[in-house]
LOZA-821609 format. One line per field, with one value per residue: residue in one letter; x, y, z of N, C-alpha, C, O in turn. Coordinates in Angstrom, 3 decimals. Layout:
BEGIN
lummi [A,...];
nX [X,...];
nY [Y,...];
nZ [Z,...];
caX [X,...];
caY [Y,...];
caZ [Z,...];
cX [X,...];
cY [Y,...];
cZ [Z,...];
oX [X,...];
oY [Y,...];
oZ [Z,...];
***
This chain:
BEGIN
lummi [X,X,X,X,X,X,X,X,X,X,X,X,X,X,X,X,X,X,X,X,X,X,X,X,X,X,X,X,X,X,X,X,X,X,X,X,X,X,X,X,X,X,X,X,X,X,X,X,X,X,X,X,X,X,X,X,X,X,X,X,X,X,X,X,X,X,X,X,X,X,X,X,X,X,X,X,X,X,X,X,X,X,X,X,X,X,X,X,X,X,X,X,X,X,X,X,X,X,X,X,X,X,X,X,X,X,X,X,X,X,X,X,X,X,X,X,X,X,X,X,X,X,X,X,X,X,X,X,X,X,X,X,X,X,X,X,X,X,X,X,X,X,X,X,X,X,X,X,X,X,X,X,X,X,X,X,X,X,X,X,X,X,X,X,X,X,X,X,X,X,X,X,X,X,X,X,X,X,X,X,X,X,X,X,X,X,X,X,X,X,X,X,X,X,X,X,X,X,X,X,X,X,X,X,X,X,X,X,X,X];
nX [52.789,52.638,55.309,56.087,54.897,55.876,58.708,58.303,57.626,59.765,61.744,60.798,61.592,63.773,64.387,63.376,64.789,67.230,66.353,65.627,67.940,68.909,67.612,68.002,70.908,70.339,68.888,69.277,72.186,72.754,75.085,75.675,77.532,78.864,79.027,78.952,76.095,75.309,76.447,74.920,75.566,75.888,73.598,72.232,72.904,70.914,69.279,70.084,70.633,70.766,70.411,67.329,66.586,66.697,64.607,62.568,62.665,61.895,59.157,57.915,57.902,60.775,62.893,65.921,68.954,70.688,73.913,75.870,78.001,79.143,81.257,81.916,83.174,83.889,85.182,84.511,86.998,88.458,86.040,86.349,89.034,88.388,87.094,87.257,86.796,84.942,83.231,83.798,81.791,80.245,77.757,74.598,73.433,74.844,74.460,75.296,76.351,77.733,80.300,79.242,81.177,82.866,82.023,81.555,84.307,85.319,86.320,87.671,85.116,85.803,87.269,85.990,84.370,85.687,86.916,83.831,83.322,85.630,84.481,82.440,82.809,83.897,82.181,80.752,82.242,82.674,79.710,78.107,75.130,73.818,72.660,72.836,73.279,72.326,73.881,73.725,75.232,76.261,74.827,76.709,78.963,78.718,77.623,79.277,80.319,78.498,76.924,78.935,79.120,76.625,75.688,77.191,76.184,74.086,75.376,77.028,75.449,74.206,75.900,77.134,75.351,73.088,70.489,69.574,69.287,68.044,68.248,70.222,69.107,66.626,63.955,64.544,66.632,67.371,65.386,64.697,63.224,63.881,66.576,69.307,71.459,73.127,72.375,73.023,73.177,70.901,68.601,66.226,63.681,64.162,65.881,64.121,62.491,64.142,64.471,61.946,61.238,63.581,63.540,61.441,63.428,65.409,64.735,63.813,66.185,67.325,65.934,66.436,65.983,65.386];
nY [15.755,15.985,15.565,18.348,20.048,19.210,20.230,23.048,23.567,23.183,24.792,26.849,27.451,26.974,29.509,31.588,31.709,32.577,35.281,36.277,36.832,38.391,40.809,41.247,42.014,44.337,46.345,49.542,50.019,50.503,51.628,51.127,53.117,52.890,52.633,50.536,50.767,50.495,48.257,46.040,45.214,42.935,41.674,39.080,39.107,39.317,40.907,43.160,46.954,47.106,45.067,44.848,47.442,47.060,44.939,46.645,48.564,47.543,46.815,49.272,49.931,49.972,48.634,47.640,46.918,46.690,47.663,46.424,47.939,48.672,49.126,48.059,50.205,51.971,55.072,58.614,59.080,56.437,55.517,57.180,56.236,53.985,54.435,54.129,51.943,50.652,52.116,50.445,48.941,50.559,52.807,53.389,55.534,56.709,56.159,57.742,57.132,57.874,58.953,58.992,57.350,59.297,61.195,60.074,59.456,61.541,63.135,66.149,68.116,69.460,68.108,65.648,66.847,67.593,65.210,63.999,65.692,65.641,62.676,63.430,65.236,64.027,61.519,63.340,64.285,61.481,61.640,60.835,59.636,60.777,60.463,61.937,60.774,62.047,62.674,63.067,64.544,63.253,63.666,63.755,65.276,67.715,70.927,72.877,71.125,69.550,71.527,72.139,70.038,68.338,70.567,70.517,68.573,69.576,71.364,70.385,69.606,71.382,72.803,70.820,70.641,68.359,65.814,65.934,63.290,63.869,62.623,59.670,57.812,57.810,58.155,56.005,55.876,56.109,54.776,51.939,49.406,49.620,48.917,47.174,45.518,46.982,49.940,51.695,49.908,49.679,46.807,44.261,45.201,48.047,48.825,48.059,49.919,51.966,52.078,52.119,54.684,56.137,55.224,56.040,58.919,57.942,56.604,59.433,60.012,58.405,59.004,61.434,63.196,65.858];
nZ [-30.053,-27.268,-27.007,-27.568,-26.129,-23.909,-23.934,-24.590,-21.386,-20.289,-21.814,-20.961,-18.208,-17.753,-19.038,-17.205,-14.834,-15.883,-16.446,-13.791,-13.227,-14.763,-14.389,-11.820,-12.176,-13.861,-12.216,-10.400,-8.809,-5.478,-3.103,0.302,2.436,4.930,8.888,11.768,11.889,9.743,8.821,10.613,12.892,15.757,14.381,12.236,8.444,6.779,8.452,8.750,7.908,4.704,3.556,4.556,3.328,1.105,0.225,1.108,-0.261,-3.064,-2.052,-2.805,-5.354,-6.263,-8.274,-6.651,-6.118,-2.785,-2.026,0.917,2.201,5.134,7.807,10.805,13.365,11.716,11.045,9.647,8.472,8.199,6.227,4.256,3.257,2.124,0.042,-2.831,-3.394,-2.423,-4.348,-6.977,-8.602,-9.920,-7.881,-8.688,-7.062,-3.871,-0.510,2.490,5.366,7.960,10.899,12.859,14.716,14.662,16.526,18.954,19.585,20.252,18.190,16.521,15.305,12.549,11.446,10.814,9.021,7.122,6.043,5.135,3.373,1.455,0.473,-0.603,-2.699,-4.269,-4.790,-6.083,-8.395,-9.926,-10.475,-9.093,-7.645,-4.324,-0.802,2.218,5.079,7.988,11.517,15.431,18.107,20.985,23.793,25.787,25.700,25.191,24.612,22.855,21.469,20.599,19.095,16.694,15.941,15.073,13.233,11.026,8.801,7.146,6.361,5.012,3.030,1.958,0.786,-1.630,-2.625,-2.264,-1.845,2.291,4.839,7.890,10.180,11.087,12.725,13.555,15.608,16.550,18.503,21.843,22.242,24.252,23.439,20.739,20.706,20.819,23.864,24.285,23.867,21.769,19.203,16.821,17.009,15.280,15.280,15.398,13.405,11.445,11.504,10.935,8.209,7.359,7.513,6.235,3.769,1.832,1.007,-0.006,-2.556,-3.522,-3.927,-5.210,-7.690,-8.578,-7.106,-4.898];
caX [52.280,52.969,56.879,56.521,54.114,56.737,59.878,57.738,57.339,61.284,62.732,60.322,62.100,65.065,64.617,63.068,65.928,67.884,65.448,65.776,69.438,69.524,66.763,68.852,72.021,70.375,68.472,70.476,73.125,72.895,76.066,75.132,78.292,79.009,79.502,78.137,74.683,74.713,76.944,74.342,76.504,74.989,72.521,72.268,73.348,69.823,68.345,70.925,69.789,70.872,69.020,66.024,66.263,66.341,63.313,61.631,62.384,61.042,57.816,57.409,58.237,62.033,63.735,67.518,70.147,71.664,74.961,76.393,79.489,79.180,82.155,81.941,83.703,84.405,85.127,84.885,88.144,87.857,85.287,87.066,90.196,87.722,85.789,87.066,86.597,83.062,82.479,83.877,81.111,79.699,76.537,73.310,73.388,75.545,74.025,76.699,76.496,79.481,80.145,78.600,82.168,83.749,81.276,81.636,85.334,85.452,87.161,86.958,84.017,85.890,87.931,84.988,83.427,86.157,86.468,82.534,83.164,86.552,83.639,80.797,82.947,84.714,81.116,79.998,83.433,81.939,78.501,77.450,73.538,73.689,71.889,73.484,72.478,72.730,73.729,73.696,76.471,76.115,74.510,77.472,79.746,79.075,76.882,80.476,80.755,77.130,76.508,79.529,78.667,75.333,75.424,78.158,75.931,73.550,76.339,77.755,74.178,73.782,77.278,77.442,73.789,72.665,69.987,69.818,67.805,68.713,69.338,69.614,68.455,65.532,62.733,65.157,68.060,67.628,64.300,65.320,62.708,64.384,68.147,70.186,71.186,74.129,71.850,73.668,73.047,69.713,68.016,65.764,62.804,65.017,66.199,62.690,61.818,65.077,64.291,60.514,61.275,64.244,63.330,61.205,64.277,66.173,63.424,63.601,67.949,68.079,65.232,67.324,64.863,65.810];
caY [16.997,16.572,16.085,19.785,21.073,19.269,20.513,24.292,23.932,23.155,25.951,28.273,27.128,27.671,30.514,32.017,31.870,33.611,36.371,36.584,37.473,39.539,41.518,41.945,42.674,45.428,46.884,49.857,49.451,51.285,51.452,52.073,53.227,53.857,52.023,49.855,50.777,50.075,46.944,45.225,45.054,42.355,40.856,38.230,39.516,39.368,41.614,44.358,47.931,47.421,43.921,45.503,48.764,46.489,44.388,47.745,49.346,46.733,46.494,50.287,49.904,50.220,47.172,48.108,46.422,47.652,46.461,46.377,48.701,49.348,48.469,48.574,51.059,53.027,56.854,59.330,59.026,54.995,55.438,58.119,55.814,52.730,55.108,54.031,50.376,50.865,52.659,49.687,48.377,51.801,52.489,54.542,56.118,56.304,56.509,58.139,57.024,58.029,59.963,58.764,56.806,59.998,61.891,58.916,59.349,63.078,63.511,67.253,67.994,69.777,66.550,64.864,67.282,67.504,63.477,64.199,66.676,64.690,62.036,64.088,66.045,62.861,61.306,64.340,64.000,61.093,61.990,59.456,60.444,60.841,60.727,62.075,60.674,62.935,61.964,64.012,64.432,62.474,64.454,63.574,65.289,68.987,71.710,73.364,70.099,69.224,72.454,72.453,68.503,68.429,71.354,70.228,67.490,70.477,72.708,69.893,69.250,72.561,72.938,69.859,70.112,66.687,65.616,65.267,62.660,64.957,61.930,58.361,56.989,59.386,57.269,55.028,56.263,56.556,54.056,50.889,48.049,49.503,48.980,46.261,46.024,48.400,51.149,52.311,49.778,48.694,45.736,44.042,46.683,49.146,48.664,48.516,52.207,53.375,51.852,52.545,56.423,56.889,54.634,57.589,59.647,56.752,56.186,60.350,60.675,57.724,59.336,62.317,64.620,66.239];
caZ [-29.460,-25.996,-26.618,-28.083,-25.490,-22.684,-24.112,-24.324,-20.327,-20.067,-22.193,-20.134,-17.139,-18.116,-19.173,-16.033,-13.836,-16.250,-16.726,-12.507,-13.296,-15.462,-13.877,-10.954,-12.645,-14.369,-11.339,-10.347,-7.618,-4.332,-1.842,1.788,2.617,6.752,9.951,12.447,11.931,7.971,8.852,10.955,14.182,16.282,13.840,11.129,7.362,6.518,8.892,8.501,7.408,3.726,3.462,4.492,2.533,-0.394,0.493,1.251,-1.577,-4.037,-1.634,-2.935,-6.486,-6.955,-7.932,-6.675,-5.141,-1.995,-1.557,1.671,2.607,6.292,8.945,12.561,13.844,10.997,11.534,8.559,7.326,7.613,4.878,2.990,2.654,1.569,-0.913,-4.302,-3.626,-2.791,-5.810,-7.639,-9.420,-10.267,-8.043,-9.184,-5.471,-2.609,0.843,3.519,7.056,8.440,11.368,14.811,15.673,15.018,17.808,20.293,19.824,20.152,17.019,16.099,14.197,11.726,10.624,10.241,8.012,5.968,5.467,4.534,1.949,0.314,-0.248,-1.622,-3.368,-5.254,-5.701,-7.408,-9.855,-10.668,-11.572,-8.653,-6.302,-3.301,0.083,3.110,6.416,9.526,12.774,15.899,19.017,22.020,24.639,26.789,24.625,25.755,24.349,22.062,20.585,19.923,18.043,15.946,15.352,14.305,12.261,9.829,7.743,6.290,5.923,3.248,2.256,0.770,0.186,-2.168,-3.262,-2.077,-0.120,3.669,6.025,9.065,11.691,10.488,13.894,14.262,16.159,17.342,19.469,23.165,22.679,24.796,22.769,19.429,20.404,21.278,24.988,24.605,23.691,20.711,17.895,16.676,16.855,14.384,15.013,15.049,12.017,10.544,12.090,10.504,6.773,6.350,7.684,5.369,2.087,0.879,0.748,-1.339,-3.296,-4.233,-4.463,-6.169,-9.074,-8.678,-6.634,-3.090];
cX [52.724,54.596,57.027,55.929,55.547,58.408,59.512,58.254,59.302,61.978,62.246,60.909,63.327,65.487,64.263,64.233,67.174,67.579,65.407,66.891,69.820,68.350,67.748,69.858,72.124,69.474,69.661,71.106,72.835,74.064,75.638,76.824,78.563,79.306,78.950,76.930,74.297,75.120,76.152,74.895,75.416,73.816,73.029,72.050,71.628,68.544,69.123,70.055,69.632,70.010,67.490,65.644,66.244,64.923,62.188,61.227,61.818,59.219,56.792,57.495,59.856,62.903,65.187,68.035,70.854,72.551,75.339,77.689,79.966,80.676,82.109,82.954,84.407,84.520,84.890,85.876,88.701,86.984,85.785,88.174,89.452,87.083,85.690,86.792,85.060,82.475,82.841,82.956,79.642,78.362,75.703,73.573,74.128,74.597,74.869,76.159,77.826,79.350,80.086,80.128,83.019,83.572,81.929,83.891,86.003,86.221,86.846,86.262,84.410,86.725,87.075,84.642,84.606,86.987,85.259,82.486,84.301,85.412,82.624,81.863,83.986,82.906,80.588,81.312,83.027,80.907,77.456,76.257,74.228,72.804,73.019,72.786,73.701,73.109,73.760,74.790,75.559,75.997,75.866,78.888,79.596,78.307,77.313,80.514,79.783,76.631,77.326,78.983,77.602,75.099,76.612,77.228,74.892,73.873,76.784,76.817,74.487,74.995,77.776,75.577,73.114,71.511,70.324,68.887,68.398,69.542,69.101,69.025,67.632,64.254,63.405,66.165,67.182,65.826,65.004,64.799,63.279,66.322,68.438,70.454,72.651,73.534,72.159,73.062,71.396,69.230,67.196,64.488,63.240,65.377,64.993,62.260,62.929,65.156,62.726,60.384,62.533,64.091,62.581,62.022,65.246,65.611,63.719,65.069,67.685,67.377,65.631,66.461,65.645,65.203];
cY [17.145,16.264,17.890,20.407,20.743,19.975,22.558,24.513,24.364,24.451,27.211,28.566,27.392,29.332,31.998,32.270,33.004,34.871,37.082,37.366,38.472,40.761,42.482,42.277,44.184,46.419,47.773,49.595,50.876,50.799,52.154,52.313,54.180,52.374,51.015,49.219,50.680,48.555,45.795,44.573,44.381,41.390,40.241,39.326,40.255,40.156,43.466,45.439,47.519,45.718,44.618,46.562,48.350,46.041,45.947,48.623,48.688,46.413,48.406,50.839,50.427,48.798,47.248,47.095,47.128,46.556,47.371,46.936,49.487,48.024,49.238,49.249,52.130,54.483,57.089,59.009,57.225,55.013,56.159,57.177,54.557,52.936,54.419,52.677,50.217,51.235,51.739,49.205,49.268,51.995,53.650,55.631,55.518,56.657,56.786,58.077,56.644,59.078,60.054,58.115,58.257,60.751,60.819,59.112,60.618,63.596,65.555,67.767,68.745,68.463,65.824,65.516,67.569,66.054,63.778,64.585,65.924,63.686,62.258,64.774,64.805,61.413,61.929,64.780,62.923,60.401,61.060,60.416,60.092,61.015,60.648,61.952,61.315,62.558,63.164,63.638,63.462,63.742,64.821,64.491,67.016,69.885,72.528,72.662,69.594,70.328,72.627,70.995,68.331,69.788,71.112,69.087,68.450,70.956,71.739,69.731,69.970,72.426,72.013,69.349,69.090,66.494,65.070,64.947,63.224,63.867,60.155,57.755,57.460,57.839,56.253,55.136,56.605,55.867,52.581,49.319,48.256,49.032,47.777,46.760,47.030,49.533,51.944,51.539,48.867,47.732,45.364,45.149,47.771,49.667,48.651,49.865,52.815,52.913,52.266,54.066,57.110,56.148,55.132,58.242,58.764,56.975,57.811,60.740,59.771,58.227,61.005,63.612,64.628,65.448];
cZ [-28.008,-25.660,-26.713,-26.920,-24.082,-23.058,-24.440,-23.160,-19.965,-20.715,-21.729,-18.681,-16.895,-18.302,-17.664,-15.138,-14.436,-16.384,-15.153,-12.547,-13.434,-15.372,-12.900,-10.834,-13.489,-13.384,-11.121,-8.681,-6.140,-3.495,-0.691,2.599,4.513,7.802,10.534,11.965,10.428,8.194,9.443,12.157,15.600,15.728,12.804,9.559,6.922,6.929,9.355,7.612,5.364,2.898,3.223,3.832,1.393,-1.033,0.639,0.254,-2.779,-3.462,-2.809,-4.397,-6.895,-6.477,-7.868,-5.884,-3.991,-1.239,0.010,2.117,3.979,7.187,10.368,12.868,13.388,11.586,9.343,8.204,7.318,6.015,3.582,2.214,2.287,0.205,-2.261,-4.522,-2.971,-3.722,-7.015,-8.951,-9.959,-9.683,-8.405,-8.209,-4.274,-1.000,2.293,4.790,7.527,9.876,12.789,15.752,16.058,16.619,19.118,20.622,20.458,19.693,16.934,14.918,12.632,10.446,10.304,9.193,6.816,5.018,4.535,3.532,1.379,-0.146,-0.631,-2.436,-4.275,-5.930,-6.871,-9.061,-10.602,-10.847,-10.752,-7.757,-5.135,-2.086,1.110,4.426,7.196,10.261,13.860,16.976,20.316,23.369,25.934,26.537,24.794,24.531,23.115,20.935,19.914,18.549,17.074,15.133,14.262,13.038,10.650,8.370,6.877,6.235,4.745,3.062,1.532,-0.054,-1.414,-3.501,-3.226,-1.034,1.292,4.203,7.156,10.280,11.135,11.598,14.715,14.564,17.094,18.645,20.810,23.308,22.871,23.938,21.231,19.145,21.202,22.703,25.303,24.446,22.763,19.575,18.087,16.347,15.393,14.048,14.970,13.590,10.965,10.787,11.037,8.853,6.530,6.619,6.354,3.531,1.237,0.019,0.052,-2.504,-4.033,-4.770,-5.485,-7.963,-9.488,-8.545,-5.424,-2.436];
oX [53.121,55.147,57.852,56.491,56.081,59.169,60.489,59.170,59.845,62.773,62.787,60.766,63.822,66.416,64.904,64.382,67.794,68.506,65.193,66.921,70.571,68.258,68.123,70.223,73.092,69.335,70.799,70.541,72.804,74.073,75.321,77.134,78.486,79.732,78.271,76.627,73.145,74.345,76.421,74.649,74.545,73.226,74.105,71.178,71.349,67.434,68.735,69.130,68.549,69.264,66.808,64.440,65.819,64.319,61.063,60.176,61.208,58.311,55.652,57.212,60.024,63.300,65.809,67.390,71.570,72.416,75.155,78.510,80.741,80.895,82.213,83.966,85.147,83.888,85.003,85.701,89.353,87.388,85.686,88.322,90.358,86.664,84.635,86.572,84.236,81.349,82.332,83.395,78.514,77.461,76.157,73.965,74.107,74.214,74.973,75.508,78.596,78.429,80.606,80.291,83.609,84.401,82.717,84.506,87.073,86.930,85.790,86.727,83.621,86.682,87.336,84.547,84.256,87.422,85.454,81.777,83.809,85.267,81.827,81.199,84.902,82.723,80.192,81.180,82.935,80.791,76.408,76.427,75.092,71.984,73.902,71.939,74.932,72.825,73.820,75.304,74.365,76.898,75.941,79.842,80.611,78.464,76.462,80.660,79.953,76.162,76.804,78.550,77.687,74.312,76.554,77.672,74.826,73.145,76.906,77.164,75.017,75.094,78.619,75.103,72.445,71.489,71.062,67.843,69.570,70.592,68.027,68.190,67.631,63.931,62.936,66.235,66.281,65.073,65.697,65.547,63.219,67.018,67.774,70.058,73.004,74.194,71.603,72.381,70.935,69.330,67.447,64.308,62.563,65.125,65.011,61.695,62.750,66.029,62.408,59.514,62.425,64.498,62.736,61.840,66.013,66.171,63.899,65.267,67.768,67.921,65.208,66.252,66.365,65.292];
oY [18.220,16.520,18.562,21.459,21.654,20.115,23.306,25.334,25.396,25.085,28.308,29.634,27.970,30.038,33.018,33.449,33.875,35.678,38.293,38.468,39.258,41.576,43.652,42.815,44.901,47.516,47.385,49.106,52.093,49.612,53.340,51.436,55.315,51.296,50.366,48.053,50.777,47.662,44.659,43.385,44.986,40.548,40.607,40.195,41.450,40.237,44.448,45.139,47.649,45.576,44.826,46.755,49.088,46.382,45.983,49.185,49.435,45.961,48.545,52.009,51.237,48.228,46.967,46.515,48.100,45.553,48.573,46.075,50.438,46.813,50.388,48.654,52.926,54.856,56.362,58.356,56.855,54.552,55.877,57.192,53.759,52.071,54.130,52.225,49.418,50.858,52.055,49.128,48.875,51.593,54.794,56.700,54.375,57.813,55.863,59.019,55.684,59.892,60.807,58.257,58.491,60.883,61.120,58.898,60.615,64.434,66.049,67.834,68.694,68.186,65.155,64.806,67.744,65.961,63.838,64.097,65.296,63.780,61.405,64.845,65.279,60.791,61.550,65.296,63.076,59.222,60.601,61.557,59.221,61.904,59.790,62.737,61.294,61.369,64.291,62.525,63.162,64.490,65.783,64.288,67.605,69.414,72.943,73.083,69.179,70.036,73.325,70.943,68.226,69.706,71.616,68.952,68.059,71.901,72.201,69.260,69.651,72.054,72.478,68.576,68.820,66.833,64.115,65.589,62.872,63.967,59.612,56.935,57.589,56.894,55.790,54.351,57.434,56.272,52.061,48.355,47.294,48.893,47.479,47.864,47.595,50.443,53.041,52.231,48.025,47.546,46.063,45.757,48.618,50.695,49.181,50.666,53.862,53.509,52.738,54.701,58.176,56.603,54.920,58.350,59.454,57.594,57.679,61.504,60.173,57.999,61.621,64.570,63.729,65.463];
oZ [-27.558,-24.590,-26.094,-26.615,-23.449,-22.100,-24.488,-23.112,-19.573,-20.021,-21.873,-18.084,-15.927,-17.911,-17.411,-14.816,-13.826,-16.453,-15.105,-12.001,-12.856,-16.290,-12.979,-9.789,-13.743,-13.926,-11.389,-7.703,-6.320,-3.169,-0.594,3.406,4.982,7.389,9.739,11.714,10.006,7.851,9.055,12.370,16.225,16.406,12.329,9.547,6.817,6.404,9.988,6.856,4.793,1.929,2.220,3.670,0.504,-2.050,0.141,-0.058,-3.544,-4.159,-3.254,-4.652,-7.807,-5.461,-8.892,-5.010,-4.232,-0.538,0.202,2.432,4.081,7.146,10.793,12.499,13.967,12.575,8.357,7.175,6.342,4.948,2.388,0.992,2.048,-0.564,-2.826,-5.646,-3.416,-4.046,-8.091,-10.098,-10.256,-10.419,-8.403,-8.676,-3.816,-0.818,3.101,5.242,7.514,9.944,13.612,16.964,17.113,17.518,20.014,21.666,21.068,20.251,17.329,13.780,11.689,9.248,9.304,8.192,5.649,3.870,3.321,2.653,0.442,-1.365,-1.021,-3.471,-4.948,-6.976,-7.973,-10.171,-11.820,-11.179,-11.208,-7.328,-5.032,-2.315,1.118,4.853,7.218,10.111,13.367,16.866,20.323,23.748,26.698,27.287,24.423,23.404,22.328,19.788,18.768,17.448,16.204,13.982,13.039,12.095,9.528,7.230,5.711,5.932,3.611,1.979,0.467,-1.223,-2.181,-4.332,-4.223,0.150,1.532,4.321,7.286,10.916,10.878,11.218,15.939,13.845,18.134,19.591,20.690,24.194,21.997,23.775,20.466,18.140,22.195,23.076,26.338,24.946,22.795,18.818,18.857,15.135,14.412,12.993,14.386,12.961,9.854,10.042,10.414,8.222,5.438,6.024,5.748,2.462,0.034,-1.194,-0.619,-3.408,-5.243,-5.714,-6.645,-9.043,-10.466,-9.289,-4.991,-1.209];
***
């Protein structure tokens, strides 16, 4: 009896780990696809936005994966020419942060927005969600350039039918205890302000609501 009851405990054990697996192989996939500020620029892997938007999103009932597809210093058309190898491993939902190097660079806002739209409009070929994070111009950057800037990410919202989180670094930007000491990328609280404000709006693209 107690070979059968100990050789019970063992094939439950076994089996457990595999049951972890294949949990989280069938969870669906999220790509956070953008720059810096998805990449975790300055911090440990682990405390990066798409870490935490994982952990956050399973605190709230969605057991997803969010893979990791941010590079420092991307621009829009950085991400555009990366697109199809992010979409590699087919995900549920894309999340687009793209955009802020272009501002800082003073790309013209129409090149950006039409990077933006080549990759919403090649998600929606195929059949992939979306969430489009906002960003806004750099005050420094002139009044011409701010208004053409900022208004381009709910012109492809509608345009593309997708939702928009209006600014991904809303609470955070231009607060000094949320950002690193360059003032641009956020820290570890930072990074918590800008996942428990937008993991709602995950949480509703990825179930395929606005």
């Amino acid at each position: 009896m107690l070979a059968v009851i100990f050789n019970l405990f063992a094939a439950m054990a076994l089996a457990f780990p595999y049951a972890e697996r294949a949990g989280a192989e069938t969870a669906p996939l999220i790509v956070a696809l953008g720059d810096s500020l998805t990449a975790g620029y300055g911090l440990p892997p682990e405390q990066a936005f798409p870490a935490l938007l994982e952990a956050r999103l399973k605190a709230i009932g969605v057991p997803a994966r969010v893979q990791n597809a941010g590079v420092s210093g991307d621009t829009s058309a950085g991400g555009r020419a990366r697109l199809a190898w992010a979409l590699a491993e087919r995900p549920a939902l894309v999340i687009v942060e793209l955009g802020a190097n272009d501002a800082l660079r003073g790309i013209e806002p129409a090149q950006t927005e039409a990077n933006l739209d080549a990759i919403l409009t090649e998600l929606r070929r195929r059949d992939i969600k979306v969430l489009l994070a906002g960003m806004r111009a750099p005050p420094n950057m002139g009044r011409d350039f701010a208004g053409e800037y900022d208004a381009l990410f709910p012109r492809l919202a509608a345009k593309h039918g997708v939702p928009l989180y209006p600014f991904f670094l809303d609470g955070v930007a231009g607060q000094p205890a949320l950002n690193q000491p360059d003032g641009i990328h956020p820290n570890l609280k930072g990074v918590e302000v800008i996942v428990e404000r937008i993991a709602p709006h995950v949480k509703r693209a990825l179930a395929g609501a606005g």
